[in-house]
N, C-alpha and C positions, 0 to 999 in steps of 0.2 A: 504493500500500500504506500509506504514513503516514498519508493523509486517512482513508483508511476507518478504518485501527485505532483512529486517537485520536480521531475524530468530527470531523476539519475539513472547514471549504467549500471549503478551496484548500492548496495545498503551501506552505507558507511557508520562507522566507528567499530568497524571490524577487526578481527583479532590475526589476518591471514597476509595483513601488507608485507610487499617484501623489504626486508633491512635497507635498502638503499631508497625507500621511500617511506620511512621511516619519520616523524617530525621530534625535530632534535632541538633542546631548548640550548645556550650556552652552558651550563650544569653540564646537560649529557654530553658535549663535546670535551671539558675539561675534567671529567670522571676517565672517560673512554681515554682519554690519550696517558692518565695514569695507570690505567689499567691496561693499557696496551704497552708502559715501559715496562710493567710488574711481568708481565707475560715474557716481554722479550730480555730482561733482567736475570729471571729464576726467581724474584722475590715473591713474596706475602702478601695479603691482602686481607682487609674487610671492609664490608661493602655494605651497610643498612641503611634500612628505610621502613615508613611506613606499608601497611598493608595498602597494595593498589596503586602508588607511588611508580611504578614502571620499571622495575630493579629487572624482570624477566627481559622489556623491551631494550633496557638497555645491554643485557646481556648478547639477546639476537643480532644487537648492531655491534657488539666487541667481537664477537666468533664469526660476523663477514668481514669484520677490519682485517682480522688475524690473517696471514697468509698462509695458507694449507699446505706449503712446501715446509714449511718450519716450524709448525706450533700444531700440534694433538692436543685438544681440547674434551674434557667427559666431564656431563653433566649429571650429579648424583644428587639424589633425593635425600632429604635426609631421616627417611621413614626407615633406613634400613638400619639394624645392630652395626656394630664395627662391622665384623665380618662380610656381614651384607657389602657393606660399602666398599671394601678392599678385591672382595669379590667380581664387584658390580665393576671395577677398575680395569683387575684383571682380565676380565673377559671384552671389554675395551681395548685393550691391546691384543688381543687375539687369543688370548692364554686362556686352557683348562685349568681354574683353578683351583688352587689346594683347600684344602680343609681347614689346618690349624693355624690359628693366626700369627705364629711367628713365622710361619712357611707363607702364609701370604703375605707377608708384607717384605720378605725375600724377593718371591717371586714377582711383586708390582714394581721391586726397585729394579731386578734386572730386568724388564720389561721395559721401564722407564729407561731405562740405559740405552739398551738396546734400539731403539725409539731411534736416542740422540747420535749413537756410534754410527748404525749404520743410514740412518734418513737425514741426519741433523736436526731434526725435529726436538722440540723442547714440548713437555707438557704440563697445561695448564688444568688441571685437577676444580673444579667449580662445586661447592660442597651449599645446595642451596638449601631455606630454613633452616639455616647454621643454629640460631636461637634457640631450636629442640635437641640437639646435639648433648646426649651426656658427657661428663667429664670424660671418664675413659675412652670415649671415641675419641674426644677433643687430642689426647694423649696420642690415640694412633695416628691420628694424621699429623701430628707434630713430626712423630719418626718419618714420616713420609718427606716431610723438611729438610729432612738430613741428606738428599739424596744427591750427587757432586761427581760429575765425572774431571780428573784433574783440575780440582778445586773450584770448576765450574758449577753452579746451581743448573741442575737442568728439569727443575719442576719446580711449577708456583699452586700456591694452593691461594685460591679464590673464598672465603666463606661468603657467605650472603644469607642475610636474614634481619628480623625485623627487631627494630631496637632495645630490645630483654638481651639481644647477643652483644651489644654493649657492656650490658649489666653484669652478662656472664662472665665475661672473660676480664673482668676485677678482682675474682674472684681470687683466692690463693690455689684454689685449685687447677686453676686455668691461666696460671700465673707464667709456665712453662712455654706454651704454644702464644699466649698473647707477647712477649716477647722475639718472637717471631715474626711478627703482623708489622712491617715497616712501613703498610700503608694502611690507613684508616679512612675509610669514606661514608659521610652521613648524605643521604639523598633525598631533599628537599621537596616538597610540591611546588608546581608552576605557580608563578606569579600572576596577576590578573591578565596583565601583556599578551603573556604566554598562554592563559586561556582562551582567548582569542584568537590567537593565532595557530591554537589547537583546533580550536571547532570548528575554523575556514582552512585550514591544511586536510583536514579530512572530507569535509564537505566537497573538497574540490576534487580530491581524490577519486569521490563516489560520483562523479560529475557536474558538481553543479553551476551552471553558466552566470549565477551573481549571488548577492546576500541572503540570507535564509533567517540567520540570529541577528535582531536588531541588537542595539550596542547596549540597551539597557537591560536584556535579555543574559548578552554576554556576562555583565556585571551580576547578576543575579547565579547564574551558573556557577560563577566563580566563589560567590558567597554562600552557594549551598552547598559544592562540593571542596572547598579550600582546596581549590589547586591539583586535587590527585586523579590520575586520569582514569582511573577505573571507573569513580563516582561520576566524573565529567560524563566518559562514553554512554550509562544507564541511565542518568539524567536526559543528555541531549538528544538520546531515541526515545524514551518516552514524549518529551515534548515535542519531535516532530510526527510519533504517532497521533498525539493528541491534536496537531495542527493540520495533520492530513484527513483526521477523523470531524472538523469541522469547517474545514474545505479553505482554510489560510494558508497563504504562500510566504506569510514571513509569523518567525516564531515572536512573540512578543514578552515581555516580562510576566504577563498575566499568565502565559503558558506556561512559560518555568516553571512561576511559584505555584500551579495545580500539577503538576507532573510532579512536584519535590513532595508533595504532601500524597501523593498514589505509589512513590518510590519504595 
């Protein structure tokens, strides 16, 4: 119903865009380009945000930056025990893996070697809702830090998760691995600017030939989702449901604010 009313080729604020058309606020460009030296470094990372915040999006646009000739990137969940996750590694690199977890974390480092010996390839290990991570996981991907071929680092471990993983790694017990973390990044929600310039990057995206969200609309959006694009995207299809459902071709403030109260 929204394509047709407003003349677009496709539903926009979809979840399917590809990375190179991507909308990137200055934030995400200056995240990306440390996370892209941490990558090509061997260093450490943390990476938080709030829920909804774009930590995934800006992921998808770090692993098309990466060049595929040098950098092996695995993205692990963090639902799984250690094991799970050293597991989930290994078979990443192509390896049957072992059982017991001193033999797995053997087996991921020469794997990891192996990678960089014969591909040149360095890998970038992304360990996301880091936040759930108990301490002794925390622990095994520490050892996983340790990994150097002639004194070279040849693996960065990535955490990402939502700001409790701050909290966590204060901790004395996570005191080990958080000394490791040489880079620290908190990721902020768009600015009102930036809201704007999110809901007409996508609009355009989806085809649209002029304005859609009046400016007072915009301001409203912005004020009821502060900035995070998840809320933005469910906000501003509701309220172009609701505009196509009473036959207006620009969203108004009035729409906002009944789509915010049906959200």
């Amino acid at each position: 119903m929204i394509t047709s009313h407003f003349g677009l080729k496709a539903r926009p604020f979809g979840k399917d865009i590809p990375p190179g058309k991507l909308y990137l606020t200055n934030q995400h460009r200056s995240v990306l380009r440390k996370l892209e030296q941490t990558a090509a470094h061997g260093t450490h990372a943390a990476l938080t945000g709030e829920v909804g915040v774009g930590k995934s999006t800006l992921l998808r646009a770090l692993y098309d930056k990466l060049p595929g000739a040098r950098h092996t990137c695995h993205y692990v969940g963090s639902d799984l025990p250690s094991r799970g996750i050293l597991r989930s590694v290994a078979r990443g690199l192509g390896l049957a893996p072992h059982w017991l977890r001193a033999d797995l974390i053997d087996q991921v480092q020469r794997g990891v070697t192996d990678q960089f010996e014969k591909a040149g390839r360095r890998t970038l290990l992304t360990i996301d809702e880091s936040h759930l991570l108990k301490y002794p996981v925390l622990e095994d991907l520490r050892l996983l830090t340790n990994f150097k071929v002639d004194s070279s680092p040849i693996l960065s471990l990535l955490l990402v998760g939502q700001p409790p993983l701050r909290e966590r790694l204060m901790f004395k017990a996570a005191e080990a691995i958080d000394q490791r973390l040489e880079v620290k990044l908190v990721f902020e929600p768009m600015s009102r600017q930036e809201t704007g310039e999110y809901l007409r990057h996508h609009l355009d995206l989806a085809g649209a030939t002029g304005p859609i969200f009046a400016g007072a609309a915009e301001d409203l959006v912005f004020e009821r989702t502060q900035g995070i694009p998840r809320r933005i995207n469910q906000l501003a299809l509701q309220s172009l449901e609701l505009a196509a459902e009473r036959g207006e071709h620009i969203v108004d403030e009035r729409l906002v604010e009944l789509a915010a109260t049906l959200s």
